[in-house]
C-alpha positions as CSV (number, residue, x, y, z in Angstrom):
1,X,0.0,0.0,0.0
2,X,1.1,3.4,-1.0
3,X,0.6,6.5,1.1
4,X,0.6,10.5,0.3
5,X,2.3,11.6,3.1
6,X,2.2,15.1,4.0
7,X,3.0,16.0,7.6
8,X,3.9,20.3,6.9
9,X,0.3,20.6,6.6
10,X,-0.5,20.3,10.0
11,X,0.6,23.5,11.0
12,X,-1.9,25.2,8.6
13,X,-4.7,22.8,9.5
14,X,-4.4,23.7,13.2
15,X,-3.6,27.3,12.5
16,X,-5.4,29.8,14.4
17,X,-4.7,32.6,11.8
18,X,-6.2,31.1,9.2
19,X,-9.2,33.3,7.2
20,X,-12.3,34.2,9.3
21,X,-15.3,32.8,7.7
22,X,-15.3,30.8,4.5
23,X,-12.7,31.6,2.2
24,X,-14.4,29.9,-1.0
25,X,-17.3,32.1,0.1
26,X,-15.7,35.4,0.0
27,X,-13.2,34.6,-3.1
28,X,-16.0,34.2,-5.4
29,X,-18.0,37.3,-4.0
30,X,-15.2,39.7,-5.3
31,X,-14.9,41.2,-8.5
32,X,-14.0,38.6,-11.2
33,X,-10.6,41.2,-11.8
34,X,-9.2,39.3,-8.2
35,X,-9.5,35.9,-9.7
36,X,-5.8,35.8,-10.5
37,X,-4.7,37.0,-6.8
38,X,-6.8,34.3,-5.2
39,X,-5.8,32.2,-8.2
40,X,-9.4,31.1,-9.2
41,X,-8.6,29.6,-12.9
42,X,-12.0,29.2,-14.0
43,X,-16.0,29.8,-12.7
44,X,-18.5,27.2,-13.9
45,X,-22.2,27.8,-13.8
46,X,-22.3,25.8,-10.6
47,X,-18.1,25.8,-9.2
48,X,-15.6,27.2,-9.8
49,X,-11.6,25.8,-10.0
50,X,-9.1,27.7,-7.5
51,X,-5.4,26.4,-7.2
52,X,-4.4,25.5,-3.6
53,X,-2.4,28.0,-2.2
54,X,-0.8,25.2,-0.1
55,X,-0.5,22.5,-2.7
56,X,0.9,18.5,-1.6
57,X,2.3,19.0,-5.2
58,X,2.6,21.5,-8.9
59,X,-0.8,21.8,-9.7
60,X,-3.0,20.9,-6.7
61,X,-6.2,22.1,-7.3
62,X,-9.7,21.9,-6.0
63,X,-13.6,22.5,-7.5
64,X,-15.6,23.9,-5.3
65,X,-19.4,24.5,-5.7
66,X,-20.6,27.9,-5.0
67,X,-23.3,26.7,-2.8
68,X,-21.8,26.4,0.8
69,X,-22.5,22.9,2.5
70,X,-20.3,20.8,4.3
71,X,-20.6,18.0,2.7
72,X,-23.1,16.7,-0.3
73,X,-26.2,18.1,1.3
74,X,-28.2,20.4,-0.2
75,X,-26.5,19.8,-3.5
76,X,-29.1,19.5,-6.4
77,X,-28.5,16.9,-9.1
78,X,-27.3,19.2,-11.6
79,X,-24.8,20.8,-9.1
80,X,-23.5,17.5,-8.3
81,X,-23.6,16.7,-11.7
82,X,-21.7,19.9,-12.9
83,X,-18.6,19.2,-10.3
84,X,-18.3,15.6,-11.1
85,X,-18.0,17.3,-15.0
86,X,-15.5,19.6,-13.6
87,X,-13.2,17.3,-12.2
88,X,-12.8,15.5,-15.0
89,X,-12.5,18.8,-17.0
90,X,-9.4,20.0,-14.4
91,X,-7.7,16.3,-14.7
92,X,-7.8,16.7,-18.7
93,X,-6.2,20.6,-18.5
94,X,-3.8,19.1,-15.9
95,X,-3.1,16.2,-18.3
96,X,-2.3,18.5,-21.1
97,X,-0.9,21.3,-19.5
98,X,1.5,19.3,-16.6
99,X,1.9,15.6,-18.2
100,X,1.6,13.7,-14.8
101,X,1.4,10.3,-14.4
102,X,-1.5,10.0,-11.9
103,X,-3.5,11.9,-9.8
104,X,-4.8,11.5,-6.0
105,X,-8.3,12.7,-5.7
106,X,-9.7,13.4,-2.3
107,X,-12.6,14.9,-0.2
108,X,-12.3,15.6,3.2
109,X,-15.5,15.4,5.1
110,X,-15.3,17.0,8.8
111,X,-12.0,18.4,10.3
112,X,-10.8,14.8,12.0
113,X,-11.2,13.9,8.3
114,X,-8.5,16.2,7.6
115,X,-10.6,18.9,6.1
116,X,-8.9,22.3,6.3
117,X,-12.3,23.7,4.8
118,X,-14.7,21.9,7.0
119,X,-17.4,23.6,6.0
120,X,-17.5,24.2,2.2
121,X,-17.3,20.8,0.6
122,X,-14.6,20.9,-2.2
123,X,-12.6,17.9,-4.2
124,X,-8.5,18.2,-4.1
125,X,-7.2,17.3,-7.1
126,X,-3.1,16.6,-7.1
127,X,-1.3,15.5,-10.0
128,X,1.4,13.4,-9.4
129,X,4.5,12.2,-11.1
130,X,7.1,8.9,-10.3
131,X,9.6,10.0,-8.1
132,X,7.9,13.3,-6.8
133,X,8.1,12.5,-3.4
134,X,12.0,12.7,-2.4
135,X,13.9,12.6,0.8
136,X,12.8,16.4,1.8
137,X,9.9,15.7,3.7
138,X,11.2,13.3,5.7
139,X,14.6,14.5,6.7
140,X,13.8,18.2,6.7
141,X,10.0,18.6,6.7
142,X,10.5,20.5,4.0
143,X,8.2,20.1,0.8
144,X,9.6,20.9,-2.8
145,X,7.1,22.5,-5.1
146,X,9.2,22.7,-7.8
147,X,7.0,25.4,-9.8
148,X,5.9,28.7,-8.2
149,X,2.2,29.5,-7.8
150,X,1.8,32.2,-10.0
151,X,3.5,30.3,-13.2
152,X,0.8,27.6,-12.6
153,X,-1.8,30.0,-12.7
154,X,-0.6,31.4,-16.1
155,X,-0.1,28.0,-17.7
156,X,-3.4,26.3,-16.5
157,X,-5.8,30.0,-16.7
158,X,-5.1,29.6,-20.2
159,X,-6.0,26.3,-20.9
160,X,-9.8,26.9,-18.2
161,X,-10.7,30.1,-21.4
């Protein structure tokens, strides 16, 4: 059994200073014009696709629906229906734009789940490659993201038009 280890996140998960109130929420409330500063790559009719700030890997990403709810609750069929698309969209642009050779898909239901967001249900999408885990994490609990934020955001916005 393989396992995505990823032990620097803890000290964001039990952050105190993290954002008051739901940062999904607010991100989408502001003017379209602050989508590449929160690094929202694309809005759907029902979710939108914002890059992780605090990615396991290049091009961690997560769909969020613009309907807050922890979990699947209160999600109509089409909603549901419209992230499921959007995922697979996402995993196609990553697929073209970062060549990985797999991805780890996960949601996070309820903070002992590991959910950083609790309370907006959202689907992490990480693209992964062989070999991209080296000896960093383990001997310095230091994570290499070998491509900065903002080039990510250039090369996958483009591909989301």
């Amino acid at each position: 059994m393989k396992r995505l280890w990823a032990p620097w996140r803890m000290e964001y998960i039990l952050s105190e200073e993290k954002h008051k109130g739901c940062l999904f929420c607010d991100f989408v409330k502001q003017d379209k014009k602050n989508d590449k500063k929160n690094f929202i790559l694309h809005r759907g009719k029902h979710c939108f696709v914002i890059l992780n700030r605090y990615p396991y890997n290049s091009g961690h990403l997560m769909i969020v629906p613009y309907f807050h709810t922890p979990s699947f609750d209160g999600l109509s069929d089409k909603v549901l229906c419209d992230f499921i698309k959007m995922v697979n969209k996402a995993v196609n642009i990553l697929k073209q734009a970062l060549n990985p050779d797999g991805f780890n898909l996960g949601l996070n239901f309820g903070k002992v789940a590991g959910a950083g967001m609790e309370w907006h249900v959202h689907i992490h999408i990480v693209p992964r490659w062989t070999g991209d885990t080296d000896s960093m994490p383990i001997i310095s609990e230091t994570r290499v993201i070998p491509e900065h934020l903002k080039k990510t955001y250039s090369k996958l916005s483009r591909l989301f038009k």
